[in-house]
C-alpha positions as CSV (number, residue, x, y, z in Angstrom):
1,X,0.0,0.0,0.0
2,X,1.2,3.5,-0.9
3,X,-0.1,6.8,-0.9
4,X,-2.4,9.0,1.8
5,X,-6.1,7.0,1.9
6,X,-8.5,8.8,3.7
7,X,-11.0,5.9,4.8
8,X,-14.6,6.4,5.6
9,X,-16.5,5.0,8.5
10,X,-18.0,2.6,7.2
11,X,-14.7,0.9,7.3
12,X,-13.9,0.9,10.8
13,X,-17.8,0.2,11.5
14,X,-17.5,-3.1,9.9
15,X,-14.2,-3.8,11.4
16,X,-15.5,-3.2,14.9
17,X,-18.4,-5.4,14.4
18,X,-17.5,-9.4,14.3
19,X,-21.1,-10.6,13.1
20,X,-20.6,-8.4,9.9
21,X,-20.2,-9.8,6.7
22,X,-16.8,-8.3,5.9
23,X,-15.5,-7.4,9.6
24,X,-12.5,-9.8,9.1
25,X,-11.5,-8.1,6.1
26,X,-11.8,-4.2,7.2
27,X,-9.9,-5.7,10.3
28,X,-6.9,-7.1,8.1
29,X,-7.2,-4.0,6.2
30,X,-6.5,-1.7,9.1
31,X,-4.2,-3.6,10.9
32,X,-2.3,-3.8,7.4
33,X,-2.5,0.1,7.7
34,X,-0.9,0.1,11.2
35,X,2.3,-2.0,10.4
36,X,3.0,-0.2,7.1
37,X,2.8,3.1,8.4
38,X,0.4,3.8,5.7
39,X,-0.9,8.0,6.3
40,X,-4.8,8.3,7.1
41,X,-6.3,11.3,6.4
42,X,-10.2,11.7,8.1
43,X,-12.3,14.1,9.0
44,X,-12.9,14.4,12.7
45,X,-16.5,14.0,11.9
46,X,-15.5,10.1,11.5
47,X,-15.1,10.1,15.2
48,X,-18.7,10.9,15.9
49,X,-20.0,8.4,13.1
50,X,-18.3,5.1,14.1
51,X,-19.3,5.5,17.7
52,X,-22.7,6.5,17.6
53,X,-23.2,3.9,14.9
54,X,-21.6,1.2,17.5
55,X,-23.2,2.4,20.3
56,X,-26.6,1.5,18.5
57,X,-25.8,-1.4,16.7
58,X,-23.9,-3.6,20.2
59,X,-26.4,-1.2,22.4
60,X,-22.9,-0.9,24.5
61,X,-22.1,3.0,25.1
62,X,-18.8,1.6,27.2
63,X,-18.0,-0.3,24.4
64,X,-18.3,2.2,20.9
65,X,-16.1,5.2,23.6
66,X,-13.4,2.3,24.4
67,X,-13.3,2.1,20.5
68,X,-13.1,5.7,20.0
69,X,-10.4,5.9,22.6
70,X,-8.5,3.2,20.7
71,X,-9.1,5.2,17.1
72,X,-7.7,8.2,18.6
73,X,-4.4,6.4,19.7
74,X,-3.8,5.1,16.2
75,X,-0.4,6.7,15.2
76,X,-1.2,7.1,11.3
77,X,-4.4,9.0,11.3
78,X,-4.5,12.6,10.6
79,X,-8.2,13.9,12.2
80,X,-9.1,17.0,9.9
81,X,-11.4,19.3,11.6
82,X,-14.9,20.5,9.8
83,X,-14.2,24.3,9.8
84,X,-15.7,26.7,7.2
85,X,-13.7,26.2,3.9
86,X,-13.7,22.7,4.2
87,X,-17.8,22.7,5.1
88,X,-18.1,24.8,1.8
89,X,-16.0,22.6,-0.6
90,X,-17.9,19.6,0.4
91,X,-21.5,21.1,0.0
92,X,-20.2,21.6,-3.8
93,X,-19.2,18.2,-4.1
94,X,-22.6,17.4,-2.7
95,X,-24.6,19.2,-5.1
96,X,-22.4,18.3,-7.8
97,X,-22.4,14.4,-7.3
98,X,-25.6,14.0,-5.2
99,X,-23.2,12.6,-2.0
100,X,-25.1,12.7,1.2
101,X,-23.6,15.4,3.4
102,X,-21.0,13.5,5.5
103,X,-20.1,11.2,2.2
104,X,-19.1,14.7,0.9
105,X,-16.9,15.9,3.9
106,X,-15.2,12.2,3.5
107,X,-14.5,13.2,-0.1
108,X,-13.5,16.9,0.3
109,X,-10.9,15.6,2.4
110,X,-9.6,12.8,0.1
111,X,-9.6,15.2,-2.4
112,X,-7.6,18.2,-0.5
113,X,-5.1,15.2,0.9
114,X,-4.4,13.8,-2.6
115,X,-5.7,10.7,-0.9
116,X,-7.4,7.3,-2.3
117,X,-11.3,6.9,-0.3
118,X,-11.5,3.7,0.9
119,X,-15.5,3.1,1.6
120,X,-17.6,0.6,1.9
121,X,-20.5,2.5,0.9
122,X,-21.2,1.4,-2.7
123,X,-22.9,4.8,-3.3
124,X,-20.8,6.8,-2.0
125,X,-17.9,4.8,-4.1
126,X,-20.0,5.3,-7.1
127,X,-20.4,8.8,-6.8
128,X,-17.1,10.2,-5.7
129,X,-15.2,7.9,-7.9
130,X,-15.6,11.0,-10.8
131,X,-13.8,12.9,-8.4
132,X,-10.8,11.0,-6.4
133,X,-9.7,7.5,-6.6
134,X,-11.8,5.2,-4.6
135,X,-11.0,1.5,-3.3
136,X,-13.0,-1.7,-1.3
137,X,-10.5,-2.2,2.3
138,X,-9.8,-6.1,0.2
139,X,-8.0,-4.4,-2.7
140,X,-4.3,-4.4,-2.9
């Protein structure tokens, strides 16, 4: 793996959850990401998704903010904050290629890192790949 990826939370999600189809891979995949020393780029906004959407899907608050801890000690990521210019620049990529709101924030920052998306998200994938380079975690 080479190059900045800046990897949505659907990723993570699916890694943090063993009954989902997939987990092992997005597991591999970010464990891959830690010995390499591969640069992550996301948007602090990621934070919020992966553990609110943990804390409902295992019902364990504890849980999804032990996982959030553990995100934040993770060496190679690069949390980019949601201030005004980058808020701006993804509402145009929103309009422009019909991305839900925080799909858009995830590609404004791919796009202003020079970064590959890695999603999940087959919509999201579909309509951002127009704009930056997008990936599945399994491709190599």
């Amino acid at each position: 793996m080479s190059g900045a990826l800046t990897i949505d939370a659907s990723v993570f999600v699916n890694a943090f959850s063993p009954t989902e189809t997939g987990s092992e891979q997005s597991w591999r995949f970010l464990s891959q990401l830690l010995d390499a020393g591969v640069p992550v780029v996301v948007p602090a906004l990621m934070l919020v998704e992966v553990v609110a959407s943990l804390a409902r899907k295992q019902n364990n608050t504890a849980l999804a903010l032990e996982w959030m801890e553990r995100i934040q000690q993770l060496d190679y990521l690069t949390f980019v904050p949601l201030d005004d210019d980058l808020a701006q620049e993804a509402a145009e990529i929103a309009a422009a290629h019909r991305l839900r709101g925080s799909d858009a924030v995830y590609a404004a920052v791919a796009r202003r890192s020079a970064a590959t998306l890695v999603t999940l998200d087959a919509e999201q994938a579909q309509r951002a790949a127009p704009l930056i380079p997008v990936r599945l975690p399994a491709a190599d």
